[in-house]
Every structure is written in structure tokens, then in C-alpha cells.
N, CA, C and O atoms as a GROMACS GRO file, in nm:
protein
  584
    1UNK      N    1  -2.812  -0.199  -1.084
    1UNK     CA    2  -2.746  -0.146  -1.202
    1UNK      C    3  -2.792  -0.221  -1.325
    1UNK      O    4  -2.855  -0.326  -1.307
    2UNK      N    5  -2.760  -0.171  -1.473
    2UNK     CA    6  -2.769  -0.169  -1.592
    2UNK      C    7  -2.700  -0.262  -1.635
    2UNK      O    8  -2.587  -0.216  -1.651
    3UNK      N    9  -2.703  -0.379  -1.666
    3UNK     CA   10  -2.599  -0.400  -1.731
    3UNK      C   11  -2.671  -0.532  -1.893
    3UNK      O   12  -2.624  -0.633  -1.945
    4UNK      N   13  -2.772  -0.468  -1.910
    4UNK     CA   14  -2.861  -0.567  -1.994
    4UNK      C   15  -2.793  -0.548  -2.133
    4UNK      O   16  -2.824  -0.617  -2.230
    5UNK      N   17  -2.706  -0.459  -2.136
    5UNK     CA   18  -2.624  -0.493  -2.294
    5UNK      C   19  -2.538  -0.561  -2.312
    5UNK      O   20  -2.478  -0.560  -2.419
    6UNK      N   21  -2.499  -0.657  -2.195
    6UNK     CA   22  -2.392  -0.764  -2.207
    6UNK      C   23  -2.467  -0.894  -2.240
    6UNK      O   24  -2.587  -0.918  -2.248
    7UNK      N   25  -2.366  -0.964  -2.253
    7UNK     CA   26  -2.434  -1.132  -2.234
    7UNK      C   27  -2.443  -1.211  -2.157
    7UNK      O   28  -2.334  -1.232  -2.103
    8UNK      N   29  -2.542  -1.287  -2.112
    8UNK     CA   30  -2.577  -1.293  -1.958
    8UNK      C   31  -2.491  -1.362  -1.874
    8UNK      O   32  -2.513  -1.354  -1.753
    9UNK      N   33  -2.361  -1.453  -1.927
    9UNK     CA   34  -2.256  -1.457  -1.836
    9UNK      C   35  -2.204  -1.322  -1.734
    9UNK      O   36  -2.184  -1.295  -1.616
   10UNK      N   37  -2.199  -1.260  -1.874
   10UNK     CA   38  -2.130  -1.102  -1.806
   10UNK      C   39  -2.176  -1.012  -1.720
   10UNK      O   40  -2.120  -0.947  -1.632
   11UNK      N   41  -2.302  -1.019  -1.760
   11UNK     CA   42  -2.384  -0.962  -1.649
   11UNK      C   43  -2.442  -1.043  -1.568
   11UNK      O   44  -2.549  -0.997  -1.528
   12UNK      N   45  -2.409  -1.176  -1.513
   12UNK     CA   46  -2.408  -1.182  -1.388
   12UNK      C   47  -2.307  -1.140  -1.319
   12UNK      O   48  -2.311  -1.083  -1.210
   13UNK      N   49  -2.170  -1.182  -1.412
   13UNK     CA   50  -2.073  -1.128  -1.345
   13UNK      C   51  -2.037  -1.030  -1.291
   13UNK      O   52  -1.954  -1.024  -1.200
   14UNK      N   53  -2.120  -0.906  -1.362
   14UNK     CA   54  -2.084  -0.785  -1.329
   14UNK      C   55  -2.201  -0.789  -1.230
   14UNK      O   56  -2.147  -0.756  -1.124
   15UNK      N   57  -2.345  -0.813  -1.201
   15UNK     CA   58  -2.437  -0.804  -1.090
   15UNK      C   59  -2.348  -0.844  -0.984
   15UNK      O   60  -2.305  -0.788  -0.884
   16UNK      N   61  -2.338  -0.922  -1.019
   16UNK     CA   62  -2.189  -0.994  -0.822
   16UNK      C   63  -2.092  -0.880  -0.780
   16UNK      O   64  -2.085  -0.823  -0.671
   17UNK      N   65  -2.018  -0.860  -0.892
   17UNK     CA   66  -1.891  -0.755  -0.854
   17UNK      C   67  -1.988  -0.628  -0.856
   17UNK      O   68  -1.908  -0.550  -0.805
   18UNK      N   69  -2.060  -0.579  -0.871
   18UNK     CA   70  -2.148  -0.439  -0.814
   18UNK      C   71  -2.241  -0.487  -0.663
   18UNK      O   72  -2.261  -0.411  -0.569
   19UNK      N   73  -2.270  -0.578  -0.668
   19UNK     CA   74  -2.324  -0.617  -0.545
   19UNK      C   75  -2.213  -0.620  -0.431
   19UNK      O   76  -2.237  -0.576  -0.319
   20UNK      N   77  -2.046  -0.694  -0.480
   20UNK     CA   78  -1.942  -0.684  -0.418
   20UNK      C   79  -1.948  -0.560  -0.346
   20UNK      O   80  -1.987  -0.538  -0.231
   21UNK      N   81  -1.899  -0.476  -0.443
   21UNK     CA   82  -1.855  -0.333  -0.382
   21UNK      C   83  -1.983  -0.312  -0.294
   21UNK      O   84  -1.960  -0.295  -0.175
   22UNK      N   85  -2.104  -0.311  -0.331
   22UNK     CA   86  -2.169  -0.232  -0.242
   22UNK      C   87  -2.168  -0.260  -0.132
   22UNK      O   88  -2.165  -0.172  -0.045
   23UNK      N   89  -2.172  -0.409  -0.100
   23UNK     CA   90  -2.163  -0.473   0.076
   23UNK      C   91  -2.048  -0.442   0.122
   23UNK      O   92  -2.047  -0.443   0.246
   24UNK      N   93  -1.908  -0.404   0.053
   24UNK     CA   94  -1.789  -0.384   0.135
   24UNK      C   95  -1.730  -0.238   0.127
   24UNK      O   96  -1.648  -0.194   0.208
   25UNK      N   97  -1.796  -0.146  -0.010
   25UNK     CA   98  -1.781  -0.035   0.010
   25UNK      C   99  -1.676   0.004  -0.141
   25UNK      O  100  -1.588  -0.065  -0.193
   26UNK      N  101  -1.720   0.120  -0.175
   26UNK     CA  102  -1.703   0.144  -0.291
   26UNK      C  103  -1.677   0.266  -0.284
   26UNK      O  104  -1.634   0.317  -0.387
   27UNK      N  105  -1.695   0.357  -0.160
   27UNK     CA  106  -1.675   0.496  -0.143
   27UNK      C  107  -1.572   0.554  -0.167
   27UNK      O  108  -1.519   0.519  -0.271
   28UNK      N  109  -1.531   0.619  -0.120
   28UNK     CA  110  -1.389   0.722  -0.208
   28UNK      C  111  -1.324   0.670  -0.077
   28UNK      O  112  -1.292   0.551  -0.072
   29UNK      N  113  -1.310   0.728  -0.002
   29UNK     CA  114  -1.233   0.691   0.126
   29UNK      C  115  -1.271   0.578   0.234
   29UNK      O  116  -1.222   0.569   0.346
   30UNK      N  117  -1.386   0.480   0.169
   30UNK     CA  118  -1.363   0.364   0.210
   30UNK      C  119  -1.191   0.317   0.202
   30UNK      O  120  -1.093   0.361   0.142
   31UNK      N  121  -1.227   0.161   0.332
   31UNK     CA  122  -1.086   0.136   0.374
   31UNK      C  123  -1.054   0.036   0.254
   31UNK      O  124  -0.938  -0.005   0.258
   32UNK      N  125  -1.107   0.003   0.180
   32UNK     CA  126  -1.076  -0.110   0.022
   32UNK      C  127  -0.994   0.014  -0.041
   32UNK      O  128  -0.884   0.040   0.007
   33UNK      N  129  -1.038   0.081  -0.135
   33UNK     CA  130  -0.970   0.185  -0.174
   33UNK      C  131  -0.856   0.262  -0.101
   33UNK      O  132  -0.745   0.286  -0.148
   34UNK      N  133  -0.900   0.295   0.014
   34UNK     CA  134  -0.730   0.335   0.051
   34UNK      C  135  -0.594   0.294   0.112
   34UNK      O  136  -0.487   0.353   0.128
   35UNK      N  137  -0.656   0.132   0.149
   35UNK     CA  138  -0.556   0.065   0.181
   35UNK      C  139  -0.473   0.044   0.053
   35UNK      O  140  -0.351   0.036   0.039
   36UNK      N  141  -0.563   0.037  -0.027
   36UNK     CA  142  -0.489  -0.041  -0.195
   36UNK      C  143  -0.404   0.123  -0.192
   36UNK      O  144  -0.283   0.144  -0.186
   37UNK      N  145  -0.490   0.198  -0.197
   37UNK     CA  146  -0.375   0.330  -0.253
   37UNK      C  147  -0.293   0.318  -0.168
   37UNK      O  148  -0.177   0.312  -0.207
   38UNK      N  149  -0.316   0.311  -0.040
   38UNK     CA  150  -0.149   0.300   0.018
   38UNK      C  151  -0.031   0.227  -0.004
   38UNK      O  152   0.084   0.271   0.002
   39UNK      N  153  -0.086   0.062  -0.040
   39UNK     CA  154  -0.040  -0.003  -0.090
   39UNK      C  155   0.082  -0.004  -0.209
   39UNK      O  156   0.185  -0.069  -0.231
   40UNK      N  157   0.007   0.105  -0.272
   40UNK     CA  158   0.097   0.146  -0.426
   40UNK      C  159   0.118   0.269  -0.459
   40UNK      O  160   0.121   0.326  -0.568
   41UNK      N  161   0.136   0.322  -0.305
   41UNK     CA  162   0.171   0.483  -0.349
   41UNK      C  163   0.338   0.490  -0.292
   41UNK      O  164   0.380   0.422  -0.199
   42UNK      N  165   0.402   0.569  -0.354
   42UNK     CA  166   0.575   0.611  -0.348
   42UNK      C  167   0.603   0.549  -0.230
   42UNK      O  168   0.677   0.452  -0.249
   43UNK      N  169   0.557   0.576  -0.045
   43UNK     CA  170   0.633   0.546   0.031
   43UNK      C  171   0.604   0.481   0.123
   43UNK      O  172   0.694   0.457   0.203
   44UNK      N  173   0.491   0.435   0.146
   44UNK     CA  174   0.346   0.373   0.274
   44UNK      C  175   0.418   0.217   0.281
   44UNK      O  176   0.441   0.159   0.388
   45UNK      N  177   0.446   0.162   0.148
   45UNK     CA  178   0.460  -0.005   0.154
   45UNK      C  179   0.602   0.005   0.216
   45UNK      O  180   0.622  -0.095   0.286
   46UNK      N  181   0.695   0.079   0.215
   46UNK     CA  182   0.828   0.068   0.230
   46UNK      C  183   0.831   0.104   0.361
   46UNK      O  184   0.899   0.047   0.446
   47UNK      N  185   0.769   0.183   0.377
   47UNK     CA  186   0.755   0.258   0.568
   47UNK      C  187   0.695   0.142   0.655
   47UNK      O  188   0.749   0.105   0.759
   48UNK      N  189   0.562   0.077   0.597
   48UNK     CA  190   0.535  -0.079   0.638
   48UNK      C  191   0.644  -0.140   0.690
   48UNK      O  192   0.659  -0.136   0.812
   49UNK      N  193   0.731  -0.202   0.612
   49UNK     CA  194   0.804  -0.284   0.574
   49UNK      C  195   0.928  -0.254   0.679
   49UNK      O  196   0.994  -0.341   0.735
   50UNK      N  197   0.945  -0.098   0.694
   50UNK     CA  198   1.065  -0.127   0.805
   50UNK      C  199   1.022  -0.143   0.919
   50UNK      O  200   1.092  -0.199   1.003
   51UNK      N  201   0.837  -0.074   0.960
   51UNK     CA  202   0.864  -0.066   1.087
   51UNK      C  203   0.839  -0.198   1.156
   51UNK      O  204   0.842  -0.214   1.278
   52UNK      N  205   0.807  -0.312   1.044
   52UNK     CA  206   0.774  -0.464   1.043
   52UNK      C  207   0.901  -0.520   1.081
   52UNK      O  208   0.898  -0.630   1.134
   53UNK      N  209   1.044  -0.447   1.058
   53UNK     CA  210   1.171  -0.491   1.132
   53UNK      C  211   1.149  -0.427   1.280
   53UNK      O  212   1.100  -0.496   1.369
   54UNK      N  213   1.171  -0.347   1.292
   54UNK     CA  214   1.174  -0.263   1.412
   54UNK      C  215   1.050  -0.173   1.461
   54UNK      O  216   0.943  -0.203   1.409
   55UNK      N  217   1.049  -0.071   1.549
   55UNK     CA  218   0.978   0.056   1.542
   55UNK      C  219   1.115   0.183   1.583
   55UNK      O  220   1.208   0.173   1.664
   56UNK      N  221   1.082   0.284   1.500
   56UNK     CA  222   1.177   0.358   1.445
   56UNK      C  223   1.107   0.483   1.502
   56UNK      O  224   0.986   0.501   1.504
   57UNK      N  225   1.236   0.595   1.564
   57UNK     CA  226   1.193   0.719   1.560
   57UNK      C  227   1.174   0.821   1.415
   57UNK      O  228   1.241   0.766   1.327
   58UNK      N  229   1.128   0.910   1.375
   58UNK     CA  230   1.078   0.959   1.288
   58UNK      C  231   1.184   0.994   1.164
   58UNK      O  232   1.161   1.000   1.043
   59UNK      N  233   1.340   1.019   1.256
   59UNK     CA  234   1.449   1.083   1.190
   59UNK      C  235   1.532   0.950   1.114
   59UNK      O  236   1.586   0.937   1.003
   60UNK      N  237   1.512   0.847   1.248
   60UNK     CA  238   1.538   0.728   1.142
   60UNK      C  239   1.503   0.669   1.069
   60UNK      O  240   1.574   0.589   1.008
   61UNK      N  241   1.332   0.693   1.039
   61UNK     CA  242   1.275   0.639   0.946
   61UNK      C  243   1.334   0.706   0.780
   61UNK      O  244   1.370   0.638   0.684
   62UNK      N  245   1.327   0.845   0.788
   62UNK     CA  246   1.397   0.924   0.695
   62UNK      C  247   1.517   0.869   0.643
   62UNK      O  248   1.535   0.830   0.528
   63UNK      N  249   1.586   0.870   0.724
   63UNK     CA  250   1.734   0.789   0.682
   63UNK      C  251   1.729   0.666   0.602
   63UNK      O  252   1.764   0.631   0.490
   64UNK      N  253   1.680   0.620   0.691
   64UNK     CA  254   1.627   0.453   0.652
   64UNK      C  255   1.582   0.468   0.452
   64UNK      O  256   1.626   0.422   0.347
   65UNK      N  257   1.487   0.547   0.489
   65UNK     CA  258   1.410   0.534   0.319
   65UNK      C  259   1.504   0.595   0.235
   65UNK      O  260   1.509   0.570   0.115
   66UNK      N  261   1.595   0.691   0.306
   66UNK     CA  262   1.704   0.742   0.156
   66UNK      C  263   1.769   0.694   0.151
   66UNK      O  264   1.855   0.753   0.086
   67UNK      N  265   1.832   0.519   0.209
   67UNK     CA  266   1.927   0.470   0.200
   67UNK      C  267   1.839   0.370   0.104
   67UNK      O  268   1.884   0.361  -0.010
   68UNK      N  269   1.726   0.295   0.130
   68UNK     CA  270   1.669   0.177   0.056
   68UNK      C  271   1.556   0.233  -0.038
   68UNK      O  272   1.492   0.157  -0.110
   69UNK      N  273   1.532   0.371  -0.036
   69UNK     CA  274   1.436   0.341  -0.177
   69UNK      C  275   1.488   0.452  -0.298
   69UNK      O  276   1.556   0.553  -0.320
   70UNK      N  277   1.384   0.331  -0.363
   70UNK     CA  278   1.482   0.364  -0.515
   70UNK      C  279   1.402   0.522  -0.604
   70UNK      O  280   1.397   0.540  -0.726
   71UNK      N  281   1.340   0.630  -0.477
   71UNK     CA  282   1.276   0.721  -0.511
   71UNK      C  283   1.339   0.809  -0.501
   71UNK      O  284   1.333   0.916  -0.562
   72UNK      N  285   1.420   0.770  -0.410
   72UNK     CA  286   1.581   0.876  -0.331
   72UNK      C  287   1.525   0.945  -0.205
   72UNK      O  288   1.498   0.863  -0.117
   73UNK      N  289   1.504   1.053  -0.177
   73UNK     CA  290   1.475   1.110  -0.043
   73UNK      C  291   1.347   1.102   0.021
   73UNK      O  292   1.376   0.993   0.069
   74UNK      N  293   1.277   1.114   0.046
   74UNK     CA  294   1.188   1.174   0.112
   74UNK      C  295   1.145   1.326   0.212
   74UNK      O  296   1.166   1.317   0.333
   75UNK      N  297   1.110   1.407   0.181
   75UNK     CA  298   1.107   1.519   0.299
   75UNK      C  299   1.017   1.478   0.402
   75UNK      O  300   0.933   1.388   0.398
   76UNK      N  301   1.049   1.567   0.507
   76UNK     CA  302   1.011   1.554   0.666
   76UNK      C  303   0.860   1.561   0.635
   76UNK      O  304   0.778   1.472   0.658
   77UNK      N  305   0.833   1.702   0.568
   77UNK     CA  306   0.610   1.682   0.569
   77UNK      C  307   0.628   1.567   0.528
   77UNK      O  308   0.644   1.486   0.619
   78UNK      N  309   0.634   1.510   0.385
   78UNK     CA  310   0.580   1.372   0.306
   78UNK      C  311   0.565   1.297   0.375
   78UNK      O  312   0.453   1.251   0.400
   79UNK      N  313   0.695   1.251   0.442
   79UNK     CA  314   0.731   1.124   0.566
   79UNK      C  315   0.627   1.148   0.690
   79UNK      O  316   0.571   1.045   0.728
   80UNK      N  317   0.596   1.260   0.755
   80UNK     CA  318   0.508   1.273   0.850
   80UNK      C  319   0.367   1.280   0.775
   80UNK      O  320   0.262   1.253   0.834
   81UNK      N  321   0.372   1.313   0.655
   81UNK     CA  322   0.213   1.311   0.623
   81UNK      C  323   0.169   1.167   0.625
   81UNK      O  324   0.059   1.135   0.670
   82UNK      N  325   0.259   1.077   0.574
   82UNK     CA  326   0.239   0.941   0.534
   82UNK      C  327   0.258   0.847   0.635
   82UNK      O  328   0.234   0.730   0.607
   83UNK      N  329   0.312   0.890   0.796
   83UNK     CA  330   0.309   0.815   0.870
   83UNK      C  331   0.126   0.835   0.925
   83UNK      O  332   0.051   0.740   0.950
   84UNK      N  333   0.090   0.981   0.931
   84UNK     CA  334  -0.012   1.027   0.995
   84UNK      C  335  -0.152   0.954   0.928
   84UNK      O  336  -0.254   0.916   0.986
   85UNK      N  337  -0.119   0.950   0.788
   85UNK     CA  338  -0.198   0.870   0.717
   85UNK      C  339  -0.221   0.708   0.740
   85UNK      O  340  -0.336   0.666   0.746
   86UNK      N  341  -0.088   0.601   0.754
   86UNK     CA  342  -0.092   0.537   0.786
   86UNK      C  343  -0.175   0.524   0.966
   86UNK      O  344  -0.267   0.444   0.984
   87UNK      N  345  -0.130   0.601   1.063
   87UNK     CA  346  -0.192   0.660   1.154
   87UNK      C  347  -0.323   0.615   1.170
   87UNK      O  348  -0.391   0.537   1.236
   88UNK      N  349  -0.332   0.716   1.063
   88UNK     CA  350  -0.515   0.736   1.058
   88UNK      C  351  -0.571   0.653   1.075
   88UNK      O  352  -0.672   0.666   1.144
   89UNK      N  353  -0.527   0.493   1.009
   89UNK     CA  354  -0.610   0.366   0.932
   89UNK      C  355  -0.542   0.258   0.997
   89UNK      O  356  -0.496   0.159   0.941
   90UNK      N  357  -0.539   0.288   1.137
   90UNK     CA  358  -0.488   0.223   1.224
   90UNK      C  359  -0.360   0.116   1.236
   90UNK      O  360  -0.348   0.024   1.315
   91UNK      N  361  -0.273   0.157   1.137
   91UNK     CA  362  -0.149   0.086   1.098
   91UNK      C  363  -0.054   0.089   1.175
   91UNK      O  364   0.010  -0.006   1.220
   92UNK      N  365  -0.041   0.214   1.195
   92UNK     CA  366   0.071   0.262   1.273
   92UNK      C  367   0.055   0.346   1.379
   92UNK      O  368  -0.034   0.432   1.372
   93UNK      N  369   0.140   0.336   1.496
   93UNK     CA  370   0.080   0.385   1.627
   93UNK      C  371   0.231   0.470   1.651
   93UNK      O  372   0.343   0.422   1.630
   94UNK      N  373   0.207   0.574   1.689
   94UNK     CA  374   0.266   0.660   1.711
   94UNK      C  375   0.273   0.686   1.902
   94UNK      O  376   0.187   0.683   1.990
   95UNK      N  377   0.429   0.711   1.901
   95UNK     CA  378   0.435   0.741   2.074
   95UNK      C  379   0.548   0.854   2.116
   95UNK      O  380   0.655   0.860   2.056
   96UNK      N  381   0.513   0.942   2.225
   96UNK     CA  382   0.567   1.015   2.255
   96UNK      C  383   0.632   0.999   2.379
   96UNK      O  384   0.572   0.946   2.473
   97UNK      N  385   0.792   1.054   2.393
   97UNK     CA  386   0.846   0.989   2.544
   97UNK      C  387   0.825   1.115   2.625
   97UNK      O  388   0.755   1.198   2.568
   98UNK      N  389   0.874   1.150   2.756
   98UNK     CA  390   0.831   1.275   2.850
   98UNK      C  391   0.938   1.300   2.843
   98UNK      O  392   0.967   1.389   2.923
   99UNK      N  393   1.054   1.253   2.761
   99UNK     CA  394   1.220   1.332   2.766
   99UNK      C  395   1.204   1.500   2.703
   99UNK      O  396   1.120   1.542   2.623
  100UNK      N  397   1.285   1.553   2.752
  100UNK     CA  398   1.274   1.663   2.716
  100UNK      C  399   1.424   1.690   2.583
  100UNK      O  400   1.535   1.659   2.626
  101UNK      N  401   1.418   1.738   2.450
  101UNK     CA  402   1.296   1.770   2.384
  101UNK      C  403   1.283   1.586   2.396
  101UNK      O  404   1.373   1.502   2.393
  102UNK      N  405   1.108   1.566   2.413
  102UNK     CA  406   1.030   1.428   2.380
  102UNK      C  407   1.101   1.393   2.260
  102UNK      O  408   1.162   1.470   2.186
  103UNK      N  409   1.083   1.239   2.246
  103UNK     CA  410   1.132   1.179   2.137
  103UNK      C  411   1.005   1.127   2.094
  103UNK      O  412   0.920   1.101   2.178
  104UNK      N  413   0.970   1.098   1.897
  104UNK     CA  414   0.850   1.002   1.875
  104UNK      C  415   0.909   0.911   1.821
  104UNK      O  416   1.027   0.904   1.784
  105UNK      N  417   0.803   0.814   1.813
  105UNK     CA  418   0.889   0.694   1.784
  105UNK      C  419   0.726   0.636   1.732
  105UNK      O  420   0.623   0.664   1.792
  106UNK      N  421   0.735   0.556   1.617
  106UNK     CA  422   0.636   0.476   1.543
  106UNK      C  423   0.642   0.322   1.564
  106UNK      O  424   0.751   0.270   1.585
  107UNK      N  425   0.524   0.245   1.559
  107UNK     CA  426   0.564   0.051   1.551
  107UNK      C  427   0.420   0.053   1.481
  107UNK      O  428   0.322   0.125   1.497
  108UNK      N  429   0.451  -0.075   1.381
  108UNK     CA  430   0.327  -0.108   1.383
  108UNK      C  431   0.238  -0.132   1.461
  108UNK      O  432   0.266  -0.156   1.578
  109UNK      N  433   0.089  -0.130   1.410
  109UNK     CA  434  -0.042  -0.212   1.539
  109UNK      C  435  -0.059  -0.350   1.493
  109UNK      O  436  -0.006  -0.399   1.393
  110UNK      N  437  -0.127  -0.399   1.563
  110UNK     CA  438  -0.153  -0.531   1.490
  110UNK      C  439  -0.164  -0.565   1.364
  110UNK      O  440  -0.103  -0.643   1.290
  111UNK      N  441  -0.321  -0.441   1.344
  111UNK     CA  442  -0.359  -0.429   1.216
  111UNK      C  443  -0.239  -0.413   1.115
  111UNK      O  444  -0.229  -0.473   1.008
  112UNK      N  445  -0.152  -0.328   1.166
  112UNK     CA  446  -0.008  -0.334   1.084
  112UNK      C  447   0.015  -0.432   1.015
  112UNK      O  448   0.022  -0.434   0.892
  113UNK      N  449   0.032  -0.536   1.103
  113UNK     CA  450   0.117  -0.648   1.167
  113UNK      C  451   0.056  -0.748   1.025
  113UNK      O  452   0.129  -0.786   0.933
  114UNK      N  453  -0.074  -0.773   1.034
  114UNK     CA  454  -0.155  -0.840   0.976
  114UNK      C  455  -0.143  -0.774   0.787
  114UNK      O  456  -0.115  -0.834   0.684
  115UNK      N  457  -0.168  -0.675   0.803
  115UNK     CA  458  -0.169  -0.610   0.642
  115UNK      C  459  -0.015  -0.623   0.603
  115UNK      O  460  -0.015  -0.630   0.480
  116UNK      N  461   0.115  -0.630   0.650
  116UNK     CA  462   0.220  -0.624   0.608
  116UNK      C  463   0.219  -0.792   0.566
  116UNK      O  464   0.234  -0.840   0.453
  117UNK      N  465   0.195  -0.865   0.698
  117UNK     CA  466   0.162  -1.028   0.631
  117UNK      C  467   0.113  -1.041   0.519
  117UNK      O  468   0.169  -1.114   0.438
  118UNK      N  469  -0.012  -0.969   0.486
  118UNK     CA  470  -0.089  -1.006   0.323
  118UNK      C  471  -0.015  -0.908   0.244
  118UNK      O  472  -0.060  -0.911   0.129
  119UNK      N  473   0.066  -0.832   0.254
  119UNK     CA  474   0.134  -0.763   0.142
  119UNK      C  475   0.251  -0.862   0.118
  119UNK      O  476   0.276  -0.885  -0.001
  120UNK      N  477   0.325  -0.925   0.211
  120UNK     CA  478   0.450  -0.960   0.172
  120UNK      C  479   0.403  -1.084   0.083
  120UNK      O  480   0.472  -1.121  -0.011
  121UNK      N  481   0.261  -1.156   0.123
  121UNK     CA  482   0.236  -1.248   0.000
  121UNK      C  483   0.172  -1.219  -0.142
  121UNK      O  484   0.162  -1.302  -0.232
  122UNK      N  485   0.129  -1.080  -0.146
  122UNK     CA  486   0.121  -0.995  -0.317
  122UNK      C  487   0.289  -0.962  -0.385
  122UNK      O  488   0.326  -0.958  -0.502
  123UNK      N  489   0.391  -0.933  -0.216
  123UNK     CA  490   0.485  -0.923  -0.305
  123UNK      C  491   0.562  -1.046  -0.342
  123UNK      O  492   0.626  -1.038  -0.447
  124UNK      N  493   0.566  -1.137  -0.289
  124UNK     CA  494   0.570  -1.258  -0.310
  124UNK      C  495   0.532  -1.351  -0.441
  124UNK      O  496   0.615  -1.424  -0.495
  125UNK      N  497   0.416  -1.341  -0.479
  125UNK     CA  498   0.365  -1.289  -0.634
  125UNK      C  499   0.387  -1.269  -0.693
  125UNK      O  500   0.390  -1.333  -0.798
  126UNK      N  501   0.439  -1.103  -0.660
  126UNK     CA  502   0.496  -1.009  -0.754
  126UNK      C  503   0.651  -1.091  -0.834
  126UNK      O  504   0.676  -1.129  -0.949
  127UNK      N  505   0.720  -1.090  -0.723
  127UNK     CA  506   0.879  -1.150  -0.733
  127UNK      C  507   0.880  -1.315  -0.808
  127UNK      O  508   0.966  -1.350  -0.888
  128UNK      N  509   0.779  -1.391  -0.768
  128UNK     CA  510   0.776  -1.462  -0.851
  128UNK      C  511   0.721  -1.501  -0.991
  128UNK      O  512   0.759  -1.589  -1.067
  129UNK      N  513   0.591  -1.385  -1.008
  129UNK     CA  514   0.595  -1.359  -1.188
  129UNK      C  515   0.638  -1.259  -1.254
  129UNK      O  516   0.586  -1.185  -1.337
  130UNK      N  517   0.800  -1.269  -1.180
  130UNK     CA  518   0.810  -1.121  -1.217
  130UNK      C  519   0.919  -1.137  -1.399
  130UNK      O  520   0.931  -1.054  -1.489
  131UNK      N  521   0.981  -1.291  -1.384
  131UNK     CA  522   0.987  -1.273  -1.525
  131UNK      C  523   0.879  -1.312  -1.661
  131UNK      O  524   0.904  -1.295  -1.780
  132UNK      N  525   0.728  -1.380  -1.589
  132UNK     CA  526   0.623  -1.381  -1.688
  132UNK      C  527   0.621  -1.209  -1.711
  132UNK      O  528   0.658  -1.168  -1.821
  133UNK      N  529   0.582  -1.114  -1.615
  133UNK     CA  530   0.558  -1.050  -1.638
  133UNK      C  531   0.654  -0.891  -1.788
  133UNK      O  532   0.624  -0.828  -1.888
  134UNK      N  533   0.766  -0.910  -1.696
  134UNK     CA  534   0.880  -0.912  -1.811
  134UNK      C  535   0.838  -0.930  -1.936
  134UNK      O  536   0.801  -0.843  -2.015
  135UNK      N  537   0.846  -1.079  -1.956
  135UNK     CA  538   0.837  -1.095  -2.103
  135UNK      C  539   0.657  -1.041  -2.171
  135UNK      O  540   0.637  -1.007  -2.288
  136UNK      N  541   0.559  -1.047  -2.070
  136UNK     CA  542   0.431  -0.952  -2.126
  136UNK      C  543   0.497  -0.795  -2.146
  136UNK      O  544   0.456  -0.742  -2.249
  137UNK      N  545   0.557  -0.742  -2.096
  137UNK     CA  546   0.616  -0.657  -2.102
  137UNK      C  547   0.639  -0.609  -2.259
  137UNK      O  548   0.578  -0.528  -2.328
  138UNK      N  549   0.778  -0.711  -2.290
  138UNK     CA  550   0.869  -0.729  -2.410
  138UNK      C  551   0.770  -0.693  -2.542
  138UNK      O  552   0.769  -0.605  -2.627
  139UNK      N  553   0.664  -0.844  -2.502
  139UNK     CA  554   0.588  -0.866  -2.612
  139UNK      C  555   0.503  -0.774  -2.670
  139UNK      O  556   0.466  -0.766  -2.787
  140UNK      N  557   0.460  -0.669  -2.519
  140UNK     CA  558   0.343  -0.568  -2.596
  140UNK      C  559   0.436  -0.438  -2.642
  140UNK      O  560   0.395  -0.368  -2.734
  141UNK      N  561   0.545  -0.412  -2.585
  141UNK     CA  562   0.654  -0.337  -2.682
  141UNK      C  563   0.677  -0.338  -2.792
  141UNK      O  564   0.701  -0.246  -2.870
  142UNK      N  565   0.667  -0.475  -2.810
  142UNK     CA  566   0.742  -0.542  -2.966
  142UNK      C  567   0.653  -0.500  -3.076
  142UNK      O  568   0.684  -0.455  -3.186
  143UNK      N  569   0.457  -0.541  -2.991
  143UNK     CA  570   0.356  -0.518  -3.068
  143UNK      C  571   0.362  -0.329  -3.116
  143UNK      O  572   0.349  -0.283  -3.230
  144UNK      N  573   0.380  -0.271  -3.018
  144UNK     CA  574   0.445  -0.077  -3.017
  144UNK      C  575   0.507  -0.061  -3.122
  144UNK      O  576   0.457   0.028  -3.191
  145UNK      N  577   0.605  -0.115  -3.171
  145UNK     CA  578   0.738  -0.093  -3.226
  145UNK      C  579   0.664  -0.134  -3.382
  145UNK      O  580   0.681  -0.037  -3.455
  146UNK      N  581   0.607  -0.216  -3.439
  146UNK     CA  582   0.542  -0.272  -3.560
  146UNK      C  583   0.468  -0.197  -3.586
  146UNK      O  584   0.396  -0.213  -3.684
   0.00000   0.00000   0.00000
């Protein structure tokens, strides 16, 4: 890549971080990109997060999220799209019993297991700059308001 209109700090910097992406992947549905989107989309981190207490059948997971998130409900597709998704990217493992009607029931996988570990220390982060962040908040408001 291009980057000869910067100054050559910058463009090394930027040669590294384009070299970055390319060795680990930069694609649309590479797993960098969609773990992060899962990460920070409406219901994936919170669905994490319970089945990191327990593993939950599908109806309790529902319950579960309209009691603790602050989005309010969830519907049955969303919740099944987003387990299936998680699914997909080996997070969450899905199981079926031979009861009749079968029951499913979700737990994390390892991989789960491991990505909920490095999330709880971003949220960890989060919670603890969360009144620097606040007051960046305030301040670029204040700058709005002038």
C-alpha cells in the first residue's frame, strides 16, 4: 500500500497495521471482524455471559435476557439467529435430548469459555474507565453546546 503522503513515522506505522491485517485477516467475515461484531452487537455478549453461568435451554435463555437486558425482549428468530451465529464460530454448542417433544439446550465450548475470559477483561476496562470516560463525554458536549 500507499501511504507516501504521510510522514515517515506514520507510514511505518500504517505499513505494520496493513501488514497486520493482512497476516491475520481483514476479510469481511474473517473471525477478527466478527468476533468484534459479536462482541458489540444488542445480544451475543449477554447470551455469552449467561451461558458462562450455566448452559440454558433456549426458552430460558429468552427469559433470562428480558429480565437482565436493558434492550427489553428479545424474539425467538433473533435469539435463535444469534445463538446459531454464535454456533457457527464455535462458541456455543448446541444439544438435543431424545425426549419426546426433544429438549435443546446450549453451553459454551471452550472456545466460549476462553473469549468470555478476554471479554470480561475489556469489560473490566470498560467499568473501570468508565468515569474517565464520562467526563470525555461531558467535555465534548460542553465543546457541542458553545
Amino acid at each position: 500500500m500507499d501511504f507516501d503522503d504521510f510522514d515517515a513515522p506514520a507510514r511505518a506505522g500504517l505499513a505494520a497495521l496493513a501488514q497486520d491485517m493482512a497476516d491475520h485477516g481483514a476479510e469481511r467475515d474473517g473471525p477478527i471482524r466478527s468476533i468484534f461484531g459479536l462482541l458489540g452487537d444488542r445480544w451475543s455478549m449477554l447470551l455469552l455471559l449467561l451461558l458462562a453461568v450455566a448452559p440454558f435451554r433456549h426458552a430460558e435463555l429468552r427469559r433470562l435476557l428480558d429480565r437482565l437486558s436493558a434492550e427489553g425482549g428479545i424474539s425467538q428468530r433473533m435469539l435463535t439467529l444469534k445463538l446459531r451465529l454464535l454456533e457457527r464460530n464455535g462458541l456455543v454448542a448446541r444439544s438435543v435430548s431424545g425426549d419426546v417433544p426433544p429438549k435443546v439446550g446450549y453451553a459454551l465450548t471452550p472456545l466460549g469459555i476462553e473469549l468470555v475470559g478476554e471479554a470480561r477483561r475489556l469489560l473490566g476496562w470498560v467499568q473501570a474507565s468508565g468515569a474517565r470516560i464520562h467526563e470525555a463525554r461531558a467535555a465534548f458536549d460542553r465543546m457541542d453546546e458553545d
